[in-house]
N, CA, C and O atoms as a GROMACS GRO file, in nm:
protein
  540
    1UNK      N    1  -0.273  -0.362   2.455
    1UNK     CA    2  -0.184  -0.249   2.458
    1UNK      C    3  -0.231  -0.154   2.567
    1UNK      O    4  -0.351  -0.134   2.588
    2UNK      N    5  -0.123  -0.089   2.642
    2UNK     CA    6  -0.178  -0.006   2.711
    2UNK      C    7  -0.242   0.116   2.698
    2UNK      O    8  -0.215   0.170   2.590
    3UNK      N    9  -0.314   0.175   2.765
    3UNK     CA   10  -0.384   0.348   2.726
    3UNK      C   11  -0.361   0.442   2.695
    3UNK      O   12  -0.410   0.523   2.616
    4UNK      N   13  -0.256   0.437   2.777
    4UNK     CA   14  -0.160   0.615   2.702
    4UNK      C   15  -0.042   0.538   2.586
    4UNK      O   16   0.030   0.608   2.516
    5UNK      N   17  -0.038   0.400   2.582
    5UNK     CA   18   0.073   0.376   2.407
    5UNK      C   19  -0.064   0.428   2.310
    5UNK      O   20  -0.046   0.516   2.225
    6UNK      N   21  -0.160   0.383   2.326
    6UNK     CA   22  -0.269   0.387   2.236
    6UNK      C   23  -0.317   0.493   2.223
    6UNK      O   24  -0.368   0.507   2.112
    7UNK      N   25  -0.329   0.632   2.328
    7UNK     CA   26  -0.350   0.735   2.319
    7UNK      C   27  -0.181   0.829   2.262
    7UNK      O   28  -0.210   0.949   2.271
    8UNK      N   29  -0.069   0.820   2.225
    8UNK     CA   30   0.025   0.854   2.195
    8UNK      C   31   0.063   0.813   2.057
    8UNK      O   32   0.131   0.881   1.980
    9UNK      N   33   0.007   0.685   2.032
    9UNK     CA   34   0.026   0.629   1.868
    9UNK      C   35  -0.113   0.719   1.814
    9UNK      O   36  -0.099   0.818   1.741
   10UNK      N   37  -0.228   0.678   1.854
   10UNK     CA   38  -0.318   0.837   1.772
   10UNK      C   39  -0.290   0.952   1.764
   10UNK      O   40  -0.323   1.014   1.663
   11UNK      N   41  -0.221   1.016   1.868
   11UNK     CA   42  -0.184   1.173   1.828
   11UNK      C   43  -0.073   1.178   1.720
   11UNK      O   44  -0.068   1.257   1.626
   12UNK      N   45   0.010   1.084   1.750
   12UNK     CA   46   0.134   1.025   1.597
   12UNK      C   47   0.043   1.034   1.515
   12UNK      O   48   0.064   1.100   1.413
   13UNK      N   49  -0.072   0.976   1.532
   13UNK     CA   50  -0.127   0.951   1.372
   13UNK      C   51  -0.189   1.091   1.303
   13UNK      O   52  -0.213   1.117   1.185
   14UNK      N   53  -0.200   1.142   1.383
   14UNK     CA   54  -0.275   1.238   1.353
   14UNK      C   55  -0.212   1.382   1.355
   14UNK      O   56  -0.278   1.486   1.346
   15UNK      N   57  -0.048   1.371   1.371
   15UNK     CA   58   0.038   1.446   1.347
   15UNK      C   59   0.101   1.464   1.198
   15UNK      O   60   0.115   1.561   1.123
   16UNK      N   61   0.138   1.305   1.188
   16UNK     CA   62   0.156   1.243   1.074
   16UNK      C   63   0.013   1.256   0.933
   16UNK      O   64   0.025   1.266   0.811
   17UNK      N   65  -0.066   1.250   0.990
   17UNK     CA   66  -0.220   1.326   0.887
   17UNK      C   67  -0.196   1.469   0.831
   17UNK      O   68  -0.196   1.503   0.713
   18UNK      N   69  -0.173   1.554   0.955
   18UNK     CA   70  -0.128   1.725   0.959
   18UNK      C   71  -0.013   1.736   0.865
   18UNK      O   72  -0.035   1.815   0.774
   19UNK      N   73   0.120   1.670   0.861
   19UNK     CA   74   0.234   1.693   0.835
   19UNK      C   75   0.241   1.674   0.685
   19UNK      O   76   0.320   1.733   0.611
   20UNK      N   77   0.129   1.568   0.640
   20UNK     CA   78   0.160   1.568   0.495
   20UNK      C   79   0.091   1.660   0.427
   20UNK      O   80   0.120   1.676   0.308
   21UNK      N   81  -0.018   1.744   0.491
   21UNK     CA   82  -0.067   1.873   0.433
   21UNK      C   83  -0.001   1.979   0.432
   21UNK      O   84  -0.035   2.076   0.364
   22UNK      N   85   0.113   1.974   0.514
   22UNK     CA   86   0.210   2.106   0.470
   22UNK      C   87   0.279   2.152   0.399
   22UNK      O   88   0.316   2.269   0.385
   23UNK      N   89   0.313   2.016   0.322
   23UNK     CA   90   0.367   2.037   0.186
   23UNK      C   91   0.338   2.102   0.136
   23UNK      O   92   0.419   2.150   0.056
   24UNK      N   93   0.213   2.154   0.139
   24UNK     CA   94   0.132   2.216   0.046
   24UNK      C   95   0.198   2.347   0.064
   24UNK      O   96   0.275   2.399  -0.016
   25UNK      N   97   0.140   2.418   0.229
   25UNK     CA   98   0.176   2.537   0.290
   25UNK      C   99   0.321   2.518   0.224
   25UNK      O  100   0.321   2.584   0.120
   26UNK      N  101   0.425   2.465   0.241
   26UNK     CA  102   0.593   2.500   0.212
   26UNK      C  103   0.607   2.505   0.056
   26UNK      O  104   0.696   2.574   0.007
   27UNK      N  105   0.559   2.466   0.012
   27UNK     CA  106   0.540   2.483  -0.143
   27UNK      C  107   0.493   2.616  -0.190
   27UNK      O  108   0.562   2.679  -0.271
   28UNK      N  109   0.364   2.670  -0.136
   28UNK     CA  110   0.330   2.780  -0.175
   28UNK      C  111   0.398   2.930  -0.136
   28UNK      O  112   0.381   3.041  -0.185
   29UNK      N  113   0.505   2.868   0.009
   29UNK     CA  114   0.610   2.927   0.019
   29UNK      C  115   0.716   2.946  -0.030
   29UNK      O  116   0.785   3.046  -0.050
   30UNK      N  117   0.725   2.852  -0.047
   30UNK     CA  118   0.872   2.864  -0.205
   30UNK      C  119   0.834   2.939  -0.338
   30UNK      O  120   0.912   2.988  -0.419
   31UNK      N  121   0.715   2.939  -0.342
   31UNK     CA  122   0.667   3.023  -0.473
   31UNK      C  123   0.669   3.183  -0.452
   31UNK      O  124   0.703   3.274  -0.528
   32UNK      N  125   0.628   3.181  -0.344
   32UNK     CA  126   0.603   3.343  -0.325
   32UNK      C  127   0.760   3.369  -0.320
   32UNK      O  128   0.800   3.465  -0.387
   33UNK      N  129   0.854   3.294  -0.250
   33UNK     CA  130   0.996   3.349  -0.191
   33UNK      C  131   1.040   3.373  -0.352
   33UNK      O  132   1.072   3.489  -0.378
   34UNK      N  133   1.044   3.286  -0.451
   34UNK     CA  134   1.117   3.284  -0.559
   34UNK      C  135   1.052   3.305  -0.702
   34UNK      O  136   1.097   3.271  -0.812
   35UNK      N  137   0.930   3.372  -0.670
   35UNK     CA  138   0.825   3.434  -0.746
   35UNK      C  139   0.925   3.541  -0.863
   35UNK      O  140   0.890   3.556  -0.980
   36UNK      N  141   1.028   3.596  -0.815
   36UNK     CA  142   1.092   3.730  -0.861
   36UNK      C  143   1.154   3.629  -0.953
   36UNK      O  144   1.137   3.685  -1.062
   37UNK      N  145   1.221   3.504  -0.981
   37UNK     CA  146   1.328   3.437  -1.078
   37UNK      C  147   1.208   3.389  -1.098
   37UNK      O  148   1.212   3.427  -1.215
   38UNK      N  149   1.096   3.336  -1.091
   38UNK     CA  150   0.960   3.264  -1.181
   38UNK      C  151   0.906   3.320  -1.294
   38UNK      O  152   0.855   3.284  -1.401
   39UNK      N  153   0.943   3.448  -1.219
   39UNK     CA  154   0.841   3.542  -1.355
   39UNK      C  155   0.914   3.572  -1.420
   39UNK      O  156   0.880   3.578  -1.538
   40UNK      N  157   1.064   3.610  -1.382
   40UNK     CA  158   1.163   3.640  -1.443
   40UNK      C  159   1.167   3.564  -1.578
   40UNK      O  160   1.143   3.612  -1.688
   41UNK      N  161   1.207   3.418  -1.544
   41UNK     CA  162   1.176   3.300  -1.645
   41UNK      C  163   1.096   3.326  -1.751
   41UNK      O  164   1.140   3.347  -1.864
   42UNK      N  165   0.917   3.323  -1.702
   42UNK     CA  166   0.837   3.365  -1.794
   42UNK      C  167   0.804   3.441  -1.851
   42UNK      O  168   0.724   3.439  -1.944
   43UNK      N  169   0.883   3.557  -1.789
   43UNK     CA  170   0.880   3.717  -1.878
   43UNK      C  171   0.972   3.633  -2.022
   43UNK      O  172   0.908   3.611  -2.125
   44UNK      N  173   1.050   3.611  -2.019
   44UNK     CA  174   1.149   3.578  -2.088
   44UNK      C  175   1.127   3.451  -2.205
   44UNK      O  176   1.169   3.430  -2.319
   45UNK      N  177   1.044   3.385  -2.116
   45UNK     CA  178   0.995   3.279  -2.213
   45UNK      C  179   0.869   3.355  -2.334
   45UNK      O  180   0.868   3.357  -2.458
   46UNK      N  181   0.775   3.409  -2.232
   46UNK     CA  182   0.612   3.404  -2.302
   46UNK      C  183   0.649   3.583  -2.326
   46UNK      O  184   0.555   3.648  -2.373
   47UNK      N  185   0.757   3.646  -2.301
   47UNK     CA  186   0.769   3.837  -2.315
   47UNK      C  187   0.656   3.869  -2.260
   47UNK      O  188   0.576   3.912  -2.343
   48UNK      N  189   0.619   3.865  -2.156
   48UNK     CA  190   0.540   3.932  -2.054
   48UNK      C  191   0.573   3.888  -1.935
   48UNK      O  192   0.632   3.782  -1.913
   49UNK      N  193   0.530   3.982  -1.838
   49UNK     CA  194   0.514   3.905  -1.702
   49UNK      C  195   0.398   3.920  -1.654
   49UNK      O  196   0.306   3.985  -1.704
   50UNK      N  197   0.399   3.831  -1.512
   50UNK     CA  198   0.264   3.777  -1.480
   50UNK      C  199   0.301   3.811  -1.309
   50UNK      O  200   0.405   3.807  -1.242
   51UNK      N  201   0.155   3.845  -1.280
   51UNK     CA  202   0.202   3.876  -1.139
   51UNK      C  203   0.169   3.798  -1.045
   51UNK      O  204   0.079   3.717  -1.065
   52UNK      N  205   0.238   3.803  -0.913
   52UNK     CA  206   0.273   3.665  -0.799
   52UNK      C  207   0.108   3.634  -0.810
   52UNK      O  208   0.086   3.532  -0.876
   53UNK      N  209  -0.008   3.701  -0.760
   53UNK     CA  210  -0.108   3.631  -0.768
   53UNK      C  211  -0.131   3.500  -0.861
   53UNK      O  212  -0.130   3.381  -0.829
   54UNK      N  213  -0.154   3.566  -0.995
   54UNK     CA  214  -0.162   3.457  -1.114
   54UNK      C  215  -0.025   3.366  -1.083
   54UNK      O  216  -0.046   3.247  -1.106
   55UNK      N  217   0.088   3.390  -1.042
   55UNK     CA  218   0.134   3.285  -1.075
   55UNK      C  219   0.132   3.156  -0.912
   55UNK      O  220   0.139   3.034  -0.896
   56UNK      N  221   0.121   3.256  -0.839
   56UNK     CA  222   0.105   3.099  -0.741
   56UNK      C  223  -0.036   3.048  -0.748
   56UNK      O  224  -0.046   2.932  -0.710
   57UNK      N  225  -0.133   3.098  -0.782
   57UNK     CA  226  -0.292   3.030  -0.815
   57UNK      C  227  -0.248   2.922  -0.921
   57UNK      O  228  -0.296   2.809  -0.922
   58UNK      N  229  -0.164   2.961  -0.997
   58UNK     CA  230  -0.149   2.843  -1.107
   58UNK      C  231  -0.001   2.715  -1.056
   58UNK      O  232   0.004   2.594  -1.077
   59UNK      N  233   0.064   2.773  -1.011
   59UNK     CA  234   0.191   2.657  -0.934
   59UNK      C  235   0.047   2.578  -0.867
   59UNK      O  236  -0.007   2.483  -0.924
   60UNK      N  237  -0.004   2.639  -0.734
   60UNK     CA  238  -0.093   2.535  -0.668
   60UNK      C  239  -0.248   2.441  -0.737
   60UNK      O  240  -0.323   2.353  -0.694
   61UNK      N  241  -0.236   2.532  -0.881
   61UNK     CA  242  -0.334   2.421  -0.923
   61UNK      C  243  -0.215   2.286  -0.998
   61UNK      O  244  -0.204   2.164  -0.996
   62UNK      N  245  -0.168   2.370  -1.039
   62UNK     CA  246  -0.026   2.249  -1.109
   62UNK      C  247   0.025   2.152  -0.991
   62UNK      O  248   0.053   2.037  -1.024
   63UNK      N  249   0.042   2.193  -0.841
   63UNK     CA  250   0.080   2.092  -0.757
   63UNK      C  251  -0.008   1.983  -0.730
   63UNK      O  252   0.013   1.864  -0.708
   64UNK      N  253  -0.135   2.069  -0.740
   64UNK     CA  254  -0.245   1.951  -0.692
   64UNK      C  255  -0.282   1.840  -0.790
   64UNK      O  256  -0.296   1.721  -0.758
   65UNK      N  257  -0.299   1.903  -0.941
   65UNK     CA  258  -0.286   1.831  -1.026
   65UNK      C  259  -0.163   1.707  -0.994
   65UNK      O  260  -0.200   1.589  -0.990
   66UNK      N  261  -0.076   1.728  -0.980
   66UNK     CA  262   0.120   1.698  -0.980
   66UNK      C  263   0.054   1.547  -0.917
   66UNK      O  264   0.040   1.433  -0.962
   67UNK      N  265   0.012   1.642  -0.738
   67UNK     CA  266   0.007   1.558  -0.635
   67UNK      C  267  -0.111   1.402  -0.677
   67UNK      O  268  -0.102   1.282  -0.650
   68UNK      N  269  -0.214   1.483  -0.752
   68UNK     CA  270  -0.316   1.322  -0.760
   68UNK      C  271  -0.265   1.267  -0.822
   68UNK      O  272  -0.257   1.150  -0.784
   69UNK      N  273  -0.194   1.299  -0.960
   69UNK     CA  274  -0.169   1.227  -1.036
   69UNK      C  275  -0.042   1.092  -0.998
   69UNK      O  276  -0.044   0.972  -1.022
   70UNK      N  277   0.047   1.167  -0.939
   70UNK     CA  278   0.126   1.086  -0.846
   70UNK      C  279   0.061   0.954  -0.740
   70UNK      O  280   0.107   0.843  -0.714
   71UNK      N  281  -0.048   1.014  -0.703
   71UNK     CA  282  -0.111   0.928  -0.562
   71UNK      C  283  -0.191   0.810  -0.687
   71UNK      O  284  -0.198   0.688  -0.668
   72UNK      N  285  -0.231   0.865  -0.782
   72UNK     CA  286  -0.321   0.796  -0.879
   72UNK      C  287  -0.227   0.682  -0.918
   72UNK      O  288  -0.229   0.587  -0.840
   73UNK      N  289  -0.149   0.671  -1.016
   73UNK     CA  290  -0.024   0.627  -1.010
   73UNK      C  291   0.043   0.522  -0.884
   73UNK      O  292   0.060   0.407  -0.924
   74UNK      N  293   0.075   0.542  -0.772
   74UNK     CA  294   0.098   0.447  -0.652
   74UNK      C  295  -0.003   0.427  -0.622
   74UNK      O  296  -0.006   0.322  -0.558
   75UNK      N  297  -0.067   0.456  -0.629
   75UNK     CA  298  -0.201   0.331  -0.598
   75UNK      C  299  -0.268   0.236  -0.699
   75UNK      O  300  -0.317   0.128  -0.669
   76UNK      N  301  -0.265   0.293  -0.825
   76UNK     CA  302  -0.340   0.200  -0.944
   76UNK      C  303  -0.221   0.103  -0.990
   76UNK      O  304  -0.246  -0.014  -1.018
   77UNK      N  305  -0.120   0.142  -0.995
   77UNK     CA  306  -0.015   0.078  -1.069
   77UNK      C  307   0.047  -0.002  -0.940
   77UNK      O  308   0.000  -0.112  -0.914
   78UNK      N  309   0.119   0.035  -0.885
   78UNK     CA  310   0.222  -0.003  -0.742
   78UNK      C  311   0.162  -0.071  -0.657
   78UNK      O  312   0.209  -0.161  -0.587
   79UNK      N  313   0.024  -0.018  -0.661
   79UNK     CA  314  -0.061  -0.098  -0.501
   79UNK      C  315   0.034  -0.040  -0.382
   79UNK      O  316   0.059  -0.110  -0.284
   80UNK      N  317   0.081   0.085  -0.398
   80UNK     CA  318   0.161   0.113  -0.251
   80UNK      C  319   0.105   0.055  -0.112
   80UNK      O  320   0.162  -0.038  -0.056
   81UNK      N  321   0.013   0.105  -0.070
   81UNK     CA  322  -0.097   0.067   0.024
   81UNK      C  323  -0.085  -0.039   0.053
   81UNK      O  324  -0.082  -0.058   0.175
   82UNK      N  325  -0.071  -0.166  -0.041
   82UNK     CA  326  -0.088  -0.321  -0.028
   82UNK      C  327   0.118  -0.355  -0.012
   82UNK      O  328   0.171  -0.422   0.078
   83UNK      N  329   0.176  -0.299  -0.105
   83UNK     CA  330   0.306  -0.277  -0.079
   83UNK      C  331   0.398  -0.249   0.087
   83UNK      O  332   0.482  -0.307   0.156
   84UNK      N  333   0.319  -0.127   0.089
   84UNK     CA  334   0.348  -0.061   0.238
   84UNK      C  335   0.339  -0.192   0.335
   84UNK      O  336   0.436  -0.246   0.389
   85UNK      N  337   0.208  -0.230   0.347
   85UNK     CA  338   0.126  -0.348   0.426
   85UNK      C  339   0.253  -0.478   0.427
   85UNK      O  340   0.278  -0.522   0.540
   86UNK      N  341   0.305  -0.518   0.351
   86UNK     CA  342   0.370  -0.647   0.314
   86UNK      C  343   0.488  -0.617   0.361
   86UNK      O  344   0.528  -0.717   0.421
   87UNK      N  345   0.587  -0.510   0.366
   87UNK     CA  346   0.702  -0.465   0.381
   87UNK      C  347   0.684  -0.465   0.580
   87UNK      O  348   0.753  -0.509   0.672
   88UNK      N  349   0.591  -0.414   0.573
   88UNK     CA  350   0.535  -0.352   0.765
   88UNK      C  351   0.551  -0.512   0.781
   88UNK      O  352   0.664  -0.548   0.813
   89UNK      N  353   0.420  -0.647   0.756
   89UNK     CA  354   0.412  -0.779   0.818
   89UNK      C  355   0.606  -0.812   0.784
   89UNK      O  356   0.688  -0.811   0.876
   90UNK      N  357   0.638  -0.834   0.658
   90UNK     CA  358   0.798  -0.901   0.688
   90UNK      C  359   0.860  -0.865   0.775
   90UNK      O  360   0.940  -0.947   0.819
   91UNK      N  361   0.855  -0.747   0.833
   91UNK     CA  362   0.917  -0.692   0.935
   91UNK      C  363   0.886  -0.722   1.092
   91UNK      O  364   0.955  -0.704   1.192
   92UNK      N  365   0.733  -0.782   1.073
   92UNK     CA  366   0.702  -0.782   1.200
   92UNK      C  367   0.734  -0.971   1.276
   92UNK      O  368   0.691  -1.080   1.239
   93UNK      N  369   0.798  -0.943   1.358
   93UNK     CA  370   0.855  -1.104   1.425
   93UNK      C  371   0.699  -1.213   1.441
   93UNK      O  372   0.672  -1.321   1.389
   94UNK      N  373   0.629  -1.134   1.528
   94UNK     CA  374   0.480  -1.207   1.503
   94UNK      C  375   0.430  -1.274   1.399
   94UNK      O  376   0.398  -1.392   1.382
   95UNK      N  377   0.428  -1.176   1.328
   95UNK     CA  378   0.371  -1.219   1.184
   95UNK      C  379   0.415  -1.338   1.102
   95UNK      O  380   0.354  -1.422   1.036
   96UNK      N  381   0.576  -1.309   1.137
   96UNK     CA  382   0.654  -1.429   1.033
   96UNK      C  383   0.595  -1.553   1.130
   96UNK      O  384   0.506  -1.624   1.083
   97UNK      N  385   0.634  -1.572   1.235
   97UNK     CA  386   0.573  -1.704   1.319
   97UNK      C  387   0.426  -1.704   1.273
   97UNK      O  388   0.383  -1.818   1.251
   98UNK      N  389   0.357  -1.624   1.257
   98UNK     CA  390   0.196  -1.672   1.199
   98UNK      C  391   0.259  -1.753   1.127
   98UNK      O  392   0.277  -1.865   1.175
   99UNK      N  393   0.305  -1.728   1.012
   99UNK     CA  394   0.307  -1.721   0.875
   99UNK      C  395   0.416  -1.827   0.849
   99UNK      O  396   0.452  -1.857   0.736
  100UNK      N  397   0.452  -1.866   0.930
  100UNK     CA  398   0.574  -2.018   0.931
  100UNK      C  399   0.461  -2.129   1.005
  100UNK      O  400   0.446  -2.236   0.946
  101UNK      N  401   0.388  -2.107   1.124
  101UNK     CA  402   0.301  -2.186   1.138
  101UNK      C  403   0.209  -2.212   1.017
  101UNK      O  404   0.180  -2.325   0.981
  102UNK      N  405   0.172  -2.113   0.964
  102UNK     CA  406   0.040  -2.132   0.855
  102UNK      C  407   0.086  -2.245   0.738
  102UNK      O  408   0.019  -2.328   0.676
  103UNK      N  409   0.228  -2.212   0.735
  103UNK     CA  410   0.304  -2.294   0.586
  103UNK      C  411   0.280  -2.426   0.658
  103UNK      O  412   0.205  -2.502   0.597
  104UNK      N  413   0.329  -2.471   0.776
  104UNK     CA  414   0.324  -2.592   0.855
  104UNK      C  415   0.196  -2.673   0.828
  104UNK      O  416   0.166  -2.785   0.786
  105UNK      N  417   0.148  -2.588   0.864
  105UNK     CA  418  -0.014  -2.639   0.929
  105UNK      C  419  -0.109  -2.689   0.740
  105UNK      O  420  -0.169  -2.792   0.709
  106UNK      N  421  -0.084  -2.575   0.665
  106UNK     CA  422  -0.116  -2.625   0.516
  106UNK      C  423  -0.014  -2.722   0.450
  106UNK      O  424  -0.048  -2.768   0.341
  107UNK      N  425   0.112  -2.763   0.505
  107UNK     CA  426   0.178  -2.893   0.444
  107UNK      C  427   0.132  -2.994   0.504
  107UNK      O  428   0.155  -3.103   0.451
  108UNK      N  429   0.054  -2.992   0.630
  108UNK     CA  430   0.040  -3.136   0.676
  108UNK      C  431  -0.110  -3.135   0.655
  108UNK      O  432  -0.173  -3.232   0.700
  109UNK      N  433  -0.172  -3.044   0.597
  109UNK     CA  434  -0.306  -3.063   0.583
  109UNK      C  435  -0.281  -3.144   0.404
  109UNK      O  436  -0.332  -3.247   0.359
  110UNK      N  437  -0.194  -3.055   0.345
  110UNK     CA  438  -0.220  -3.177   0.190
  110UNK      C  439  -0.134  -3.294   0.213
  110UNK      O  440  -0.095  -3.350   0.111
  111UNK      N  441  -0.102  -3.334   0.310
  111UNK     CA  442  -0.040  -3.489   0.358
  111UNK      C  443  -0.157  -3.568   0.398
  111UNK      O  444  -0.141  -3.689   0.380
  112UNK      N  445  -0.259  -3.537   0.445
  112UNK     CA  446  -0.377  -3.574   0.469
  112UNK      C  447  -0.491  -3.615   0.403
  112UNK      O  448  -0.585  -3.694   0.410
  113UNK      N  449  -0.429  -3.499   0.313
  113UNK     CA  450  -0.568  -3.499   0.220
  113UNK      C  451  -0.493  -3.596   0.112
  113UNK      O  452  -0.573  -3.658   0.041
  114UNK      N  453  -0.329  -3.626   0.080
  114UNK     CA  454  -0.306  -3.740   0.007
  114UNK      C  455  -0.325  -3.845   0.030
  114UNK      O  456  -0.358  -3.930  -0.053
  115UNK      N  457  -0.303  -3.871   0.200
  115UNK     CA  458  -0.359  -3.972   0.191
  115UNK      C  459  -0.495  -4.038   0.247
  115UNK      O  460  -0.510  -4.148   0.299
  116UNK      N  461  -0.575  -3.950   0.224
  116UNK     CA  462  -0.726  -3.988   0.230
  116UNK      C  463  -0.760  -3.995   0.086
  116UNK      O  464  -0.841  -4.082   0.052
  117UNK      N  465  -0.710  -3.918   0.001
  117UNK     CA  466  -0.759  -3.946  -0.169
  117UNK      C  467  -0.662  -4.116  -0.177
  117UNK      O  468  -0.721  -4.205  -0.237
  118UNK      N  469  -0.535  -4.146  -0.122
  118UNK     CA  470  -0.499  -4.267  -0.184
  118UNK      C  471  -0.557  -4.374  -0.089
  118UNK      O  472  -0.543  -4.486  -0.139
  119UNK      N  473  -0.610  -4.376   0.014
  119UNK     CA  474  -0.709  -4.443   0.068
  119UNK      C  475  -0.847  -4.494  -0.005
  119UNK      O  476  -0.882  -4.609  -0.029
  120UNK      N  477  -0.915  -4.371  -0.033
  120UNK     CA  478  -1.046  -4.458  -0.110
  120UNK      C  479  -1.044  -4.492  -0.253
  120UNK      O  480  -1.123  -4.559  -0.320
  121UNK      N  481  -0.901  -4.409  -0.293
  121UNK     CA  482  -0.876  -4.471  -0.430
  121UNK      C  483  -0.817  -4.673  -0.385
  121UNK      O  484  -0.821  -4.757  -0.475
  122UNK      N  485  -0.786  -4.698  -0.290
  122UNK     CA  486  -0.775  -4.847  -0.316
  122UNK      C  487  -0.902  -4.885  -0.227
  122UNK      O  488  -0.923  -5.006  -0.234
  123UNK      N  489  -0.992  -4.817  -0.145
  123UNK     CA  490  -1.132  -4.864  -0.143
  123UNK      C  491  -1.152  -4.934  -0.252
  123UNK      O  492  -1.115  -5.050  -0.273
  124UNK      N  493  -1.220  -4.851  -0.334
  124UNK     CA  494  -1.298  -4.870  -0.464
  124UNK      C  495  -1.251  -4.963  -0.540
  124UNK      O  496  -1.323  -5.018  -0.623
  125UNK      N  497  -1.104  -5.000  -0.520
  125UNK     CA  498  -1.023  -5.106  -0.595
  125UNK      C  499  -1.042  -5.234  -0.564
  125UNK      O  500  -1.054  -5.340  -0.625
  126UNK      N  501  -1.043  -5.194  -0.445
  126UNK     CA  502  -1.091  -5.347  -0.347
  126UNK      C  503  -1.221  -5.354  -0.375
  126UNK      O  504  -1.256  -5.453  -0.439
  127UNK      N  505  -1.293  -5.284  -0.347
  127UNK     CA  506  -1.472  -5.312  -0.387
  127UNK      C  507  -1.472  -5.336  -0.534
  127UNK      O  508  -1.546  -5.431  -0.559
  128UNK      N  509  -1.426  -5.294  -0.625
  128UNK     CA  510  -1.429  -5.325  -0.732
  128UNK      C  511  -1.393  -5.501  -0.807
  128UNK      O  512  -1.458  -5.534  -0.906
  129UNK      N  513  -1.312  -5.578  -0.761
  129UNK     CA  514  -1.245  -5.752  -0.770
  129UNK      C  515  -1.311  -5.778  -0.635
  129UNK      O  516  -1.297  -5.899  -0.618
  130UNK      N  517  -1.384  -5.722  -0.517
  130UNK     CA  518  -1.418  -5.828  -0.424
  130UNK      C  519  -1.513  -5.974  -0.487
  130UNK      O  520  -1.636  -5.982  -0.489
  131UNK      N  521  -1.451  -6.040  -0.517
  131UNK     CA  522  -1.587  -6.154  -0.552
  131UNK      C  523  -1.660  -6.199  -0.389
  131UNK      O  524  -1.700  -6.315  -0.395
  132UNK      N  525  -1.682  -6.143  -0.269
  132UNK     CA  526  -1.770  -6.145  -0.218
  132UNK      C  527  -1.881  -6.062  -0.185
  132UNK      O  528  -1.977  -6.092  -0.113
  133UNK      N  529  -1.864  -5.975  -0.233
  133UNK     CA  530  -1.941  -5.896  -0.204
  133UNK      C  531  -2.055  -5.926  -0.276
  133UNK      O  532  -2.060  -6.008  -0.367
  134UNK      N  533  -2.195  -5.825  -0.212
  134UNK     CA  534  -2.349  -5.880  -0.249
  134UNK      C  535  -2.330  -5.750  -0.351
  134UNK      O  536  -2.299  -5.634  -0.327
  135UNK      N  537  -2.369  -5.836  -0.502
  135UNK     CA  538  -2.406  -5.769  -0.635
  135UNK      C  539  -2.539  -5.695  -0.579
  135UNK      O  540  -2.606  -5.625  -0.654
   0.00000   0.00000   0.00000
């Protein structure tokens, strides 16, 4: 690959690293923006209110909680990661030609190996009734 694709797919990558941490930042923005109908809510629910501090300290422990438990989840259960991986190779034209050669190459290897097992299986058959052979 060339130098600057390879220097342009890392800064992607590493844009793409940045971008999923902002969720965070836009989240804790939505809390503060709509903090006034949050508390509103919980005045109403719990008859008190609670002020924006306490309540976005607790949204962002609840997101983070939210967030592992989610990642915990696609990864223990889903295998996303291994998922992701399999979806990327079907897609990739290379890969399938590996992977049509490989089927090839392991059908004619157990054609081989059948008939080298039905080969010395009539060895032994033959050595077995040779009446010339030295006892």
């Amino acid at each position: 690959m060339k130098p600057y694709m390879i220097f342009v797919l890392t800064q992607k990558l590493r844009i793409d690293l940045a971008a999923s941490f902002l969720v965070f930042v836009n989240f804790g923005l939505l809390i503060i923006t709509a903090s006034d109908k949050i508390n509103n809510a919980i005045a109403t629910l719990l008859g008190k209110e609670v002020s924006t501090y306490v309540l976005v300290s607790v949204m962002f422990v609840l997101l983070g909680g939210g967030a592992w438990i989610l990642g915990y989840v696609l990864d223990k259960k889903f295998k996303y990661i291994q998922a992701q991986s399999t979806v990327g190779n079907e897609r990739n034209p290379q890969i399938c030609e590996i992977i049509e050669r490989e089927k090839k190459l392991e059908k004619e290897l157990c054609e081989i190996k059948n008939m080298l097992r039905y080969q010395n299986e009539n060895k032994e058959d033959r050595g077995r009734y040779n009446i010339y052979r030295k006892q």
